[in-house]
C-alpha positions in Angstrom: 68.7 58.5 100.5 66.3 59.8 97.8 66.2 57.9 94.6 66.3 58.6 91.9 69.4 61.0 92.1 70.1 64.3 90.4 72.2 63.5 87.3 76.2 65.1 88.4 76.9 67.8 86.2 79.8 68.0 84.1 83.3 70.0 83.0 82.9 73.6 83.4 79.0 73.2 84.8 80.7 71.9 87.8 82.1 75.5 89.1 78.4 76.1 89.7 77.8 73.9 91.9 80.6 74.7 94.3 79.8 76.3 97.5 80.8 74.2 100.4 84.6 75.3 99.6 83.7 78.7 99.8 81.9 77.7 103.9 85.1 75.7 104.5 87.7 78.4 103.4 85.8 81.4 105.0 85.8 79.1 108.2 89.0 78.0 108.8 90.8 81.3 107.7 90.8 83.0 111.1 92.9 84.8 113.8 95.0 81.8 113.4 96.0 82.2 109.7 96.1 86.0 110.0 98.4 86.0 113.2 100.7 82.9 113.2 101.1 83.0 109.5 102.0 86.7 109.6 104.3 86.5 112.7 105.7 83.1 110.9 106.8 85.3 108.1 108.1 88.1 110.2 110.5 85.9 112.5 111.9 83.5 109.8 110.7 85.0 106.2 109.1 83.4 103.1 111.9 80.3 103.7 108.8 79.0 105.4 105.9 78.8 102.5 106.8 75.2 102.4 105.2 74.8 105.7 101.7 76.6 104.7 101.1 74.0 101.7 102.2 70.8 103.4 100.3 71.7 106.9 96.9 72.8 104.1 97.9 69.5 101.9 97.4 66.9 104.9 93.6 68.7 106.2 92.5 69.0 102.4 93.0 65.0 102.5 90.7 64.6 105.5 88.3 67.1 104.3 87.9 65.3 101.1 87.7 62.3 102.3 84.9 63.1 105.2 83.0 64.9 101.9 83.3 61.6 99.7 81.7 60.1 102.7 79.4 62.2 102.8 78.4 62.4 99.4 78.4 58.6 99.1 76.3 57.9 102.2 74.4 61.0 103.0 75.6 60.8 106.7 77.9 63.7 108.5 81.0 62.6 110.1 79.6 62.8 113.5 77.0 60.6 112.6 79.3 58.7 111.9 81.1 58.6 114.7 78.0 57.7 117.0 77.9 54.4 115.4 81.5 53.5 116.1 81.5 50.1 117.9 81.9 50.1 121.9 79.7 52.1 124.4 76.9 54.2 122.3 77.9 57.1 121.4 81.3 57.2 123.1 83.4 58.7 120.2 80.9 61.3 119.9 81.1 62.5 123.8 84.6 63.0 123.5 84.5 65.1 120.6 81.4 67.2 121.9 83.6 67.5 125.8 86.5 68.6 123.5 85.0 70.9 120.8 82.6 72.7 123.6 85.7 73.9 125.2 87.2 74.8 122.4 83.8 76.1 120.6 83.7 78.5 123.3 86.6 80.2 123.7 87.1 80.0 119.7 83.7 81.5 119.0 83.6 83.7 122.2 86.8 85.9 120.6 85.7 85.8 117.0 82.0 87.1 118.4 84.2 89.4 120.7 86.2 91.3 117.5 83.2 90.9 114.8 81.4 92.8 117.5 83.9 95.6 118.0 84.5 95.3 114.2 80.8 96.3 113.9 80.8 99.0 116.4 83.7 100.7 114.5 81.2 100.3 111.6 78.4 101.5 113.2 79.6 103.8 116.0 75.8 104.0 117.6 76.0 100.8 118.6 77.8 99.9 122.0 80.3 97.2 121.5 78.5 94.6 123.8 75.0 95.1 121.8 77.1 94.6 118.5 78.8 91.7 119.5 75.0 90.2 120.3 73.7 91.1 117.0 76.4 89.3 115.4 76.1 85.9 117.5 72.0 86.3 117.1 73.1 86.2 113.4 75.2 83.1 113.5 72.8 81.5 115.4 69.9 81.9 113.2 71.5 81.0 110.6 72.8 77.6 111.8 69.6 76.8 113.0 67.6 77.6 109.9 70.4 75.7 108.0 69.8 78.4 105.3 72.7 76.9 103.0 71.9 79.6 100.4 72.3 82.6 102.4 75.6 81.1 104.6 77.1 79.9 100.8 76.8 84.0 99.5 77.8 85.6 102.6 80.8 83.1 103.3 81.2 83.8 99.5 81.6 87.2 99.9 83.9 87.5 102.7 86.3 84.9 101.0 87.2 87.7 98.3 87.1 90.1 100.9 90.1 88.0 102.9 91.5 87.2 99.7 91.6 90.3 98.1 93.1 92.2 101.1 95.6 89.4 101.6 96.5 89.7 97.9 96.8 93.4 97.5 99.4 93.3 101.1 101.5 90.5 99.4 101.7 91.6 96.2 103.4 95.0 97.4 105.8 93.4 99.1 106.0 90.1 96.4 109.6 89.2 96.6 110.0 87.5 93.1 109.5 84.9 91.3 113.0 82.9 92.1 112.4 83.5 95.7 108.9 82.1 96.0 109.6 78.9 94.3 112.9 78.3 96.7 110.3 78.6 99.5 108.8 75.7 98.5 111.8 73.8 99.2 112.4 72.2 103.0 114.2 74.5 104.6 114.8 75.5 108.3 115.6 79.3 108.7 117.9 80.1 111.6 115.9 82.9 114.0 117.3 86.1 113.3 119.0 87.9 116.0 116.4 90.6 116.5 113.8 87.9 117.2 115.5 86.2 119.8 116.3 89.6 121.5 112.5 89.9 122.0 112.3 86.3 123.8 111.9 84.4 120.9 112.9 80.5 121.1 116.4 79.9 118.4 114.1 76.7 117.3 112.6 77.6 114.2 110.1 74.8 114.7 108.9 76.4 117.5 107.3 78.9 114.9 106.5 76.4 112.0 104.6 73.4 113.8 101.8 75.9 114.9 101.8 76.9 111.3 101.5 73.2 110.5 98.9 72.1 113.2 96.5 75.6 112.0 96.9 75.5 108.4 92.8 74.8 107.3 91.8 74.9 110.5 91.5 72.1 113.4 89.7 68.9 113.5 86.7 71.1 113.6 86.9 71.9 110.3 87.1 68.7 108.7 84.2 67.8 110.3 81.7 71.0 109.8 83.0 70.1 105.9 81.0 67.0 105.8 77.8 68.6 106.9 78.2 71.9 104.1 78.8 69.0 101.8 75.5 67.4 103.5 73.5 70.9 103.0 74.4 71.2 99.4 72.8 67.7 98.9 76.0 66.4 96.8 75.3 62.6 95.6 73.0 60.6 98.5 73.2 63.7 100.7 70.4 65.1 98.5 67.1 65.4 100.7 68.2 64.4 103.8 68.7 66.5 106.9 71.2 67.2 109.8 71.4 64.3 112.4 70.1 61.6 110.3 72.4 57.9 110.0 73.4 56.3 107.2 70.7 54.1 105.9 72.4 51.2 105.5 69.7 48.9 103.7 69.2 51.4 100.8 73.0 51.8 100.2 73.5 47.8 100.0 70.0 48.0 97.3 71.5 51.1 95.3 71.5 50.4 91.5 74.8 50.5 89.2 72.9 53.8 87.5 72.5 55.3 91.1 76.3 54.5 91.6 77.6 56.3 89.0 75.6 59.0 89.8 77.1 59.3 93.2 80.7 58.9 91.4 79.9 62.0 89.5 79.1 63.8 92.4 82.0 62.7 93.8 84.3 64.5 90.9 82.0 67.3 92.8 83.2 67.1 96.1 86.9 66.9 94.5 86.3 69.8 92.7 85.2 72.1 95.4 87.8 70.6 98.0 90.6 71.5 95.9 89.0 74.7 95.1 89.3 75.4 99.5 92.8 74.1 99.2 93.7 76.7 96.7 92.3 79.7 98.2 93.5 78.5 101.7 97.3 78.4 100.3 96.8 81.8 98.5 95.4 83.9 101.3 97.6 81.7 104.3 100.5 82.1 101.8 100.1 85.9 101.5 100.0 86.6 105.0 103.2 84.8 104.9 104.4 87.2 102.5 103.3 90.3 104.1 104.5 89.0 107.4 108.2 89.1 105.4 107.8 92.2 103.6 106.4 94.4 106.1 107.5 93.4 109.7 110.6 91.6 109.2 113.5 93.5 110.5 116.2 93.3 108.3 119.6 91.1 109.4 
């Protein structure tokens, strides 16, 4: 940890700092959102919004936690985990066997359809050359850790998801008195039409996928802490990927340092709830268009 600190900026300044919501929204609004969401909606309507903020409510508290963390200590959350007491590195094994099945599959399909997304853009290229120009992308990228460049491209693509999302739901908005008795807890019976087509008569066979994906998977939380780290919030400022807590400096840091790192704190709060937001707008109105446009009627 560098010392001394930047001085936390303040009230509206704040908004200009933000960025890592922006990595952490683009991120974890995927296939998942766009396809459970909008089937959610189809099968049991917008009874079911209640679902997409509690299921984004309970990540955005791990998220903001790992980034207070983060911002405190300037250490990533898998950092952390490799100093977990017991074998070395044993917490961090299981989440790299876990993740690199899941990595693969995951980032296989979404290199897969930006690839054939790109070929429909540019019909001269063949799909599997397209699909290899997008994962070269990624990759250098990650490696360079250009923070910049990923913050305005993930920046970009947010209002792009968010604006299509909107423009869908808000042709098929169903009112005012509606949305706000979709907040409520409420279990839906499966329409008839639905279960014709194989569908199970337990609603929370729909909703606890909804649940489980809303802001992503464990993943998500995780990468969060190490945006949070590449924006250099609070301690995170100067250090790199990889690099442990150091725990001598933290126990010497003054009161003035402290409340430096509170401010930056406020930060992390700020830019966390910002990714909750958008993530319960754009999951929401997929929701929405999922009831407006594919729902048969009873």
């Amino acid at each position: 940890m560098s010392e001394p600190l930047r001085t936390p900026p303040r009230g509206m300044a704040v908004l200009l700092l933000v960025g890592p919501a922006f990595i952490w929204s683009a991120e974890y609004i995927g296939t998942g959102e766009v396809l459970l969401a909008t089937r959610a909606g189809a099968v049991l309507g917008t009874a079911i919004l209640w679902a997409v903020v509690l299921g984004i409510l309970l990540k955005y508290w791990i998220g903001m936690a790992g980034a207070r963390y983060t911002a405190c200590t300037g250490e990533g959350m898998v950092d952390l985990f490799a100093r977990v007491p017991g074998p070395r590195n044993w917490a961090v094994w299981i989440v790299l066997v876990v993740q690199l099945f899941a990595g693969a599959l995951s980032i296989g399909a979404v290199a897969t359809a930006a690839g054939a997304f790109l070929n429909k853009l540019v019909p001269a290229l063949p799909g599997d050359v397209a699909g290899w120009i997008v994962a070269g992308f990624a990759f250098v990228v990650a490696w360079t850790g250009a923070f910049d460049l990923l913050k305005g491209l993930m920046s970009f693509f947010v209002l792009v998801i968010v604006g299509g999302a909107l423009y869908a739901a808000f042709h098929v908005f169903p009112g005012v008195l509606p949305l706000l008795q979709s907040l409520a807890f409420q279990l839906p019976p499966v329409p008839a039409w639905a279960a014709a087509q194989g569908i199970q008569a337990n609603p929370w066979r729909e909703i606890m996928p909804l649940l489980g994906w809303g802001a992503g998977g464990f993943a998500s939380q995780v990468w969060y802490t190490y945006w949070v780290l590449g924006a250099g919030y609070g301690a995170a400022e100067g250090r790199g990927y990889g690099q442990p807590a150091d725990g001598e400096a933290l126990a010497r840091m003054t009161r003035a340092t402290a409340e430096k790192v509170r401010g930056w704190c406020r930060v992390v709060y700020v830019d966390a709830t910002i990714a909750l937001a958008i993530g319960v707008v754009v999951t929401g109105a997929f929701v929405l268009s999922g009831a407006g446009v594919l729902r048969q009627p009873r």
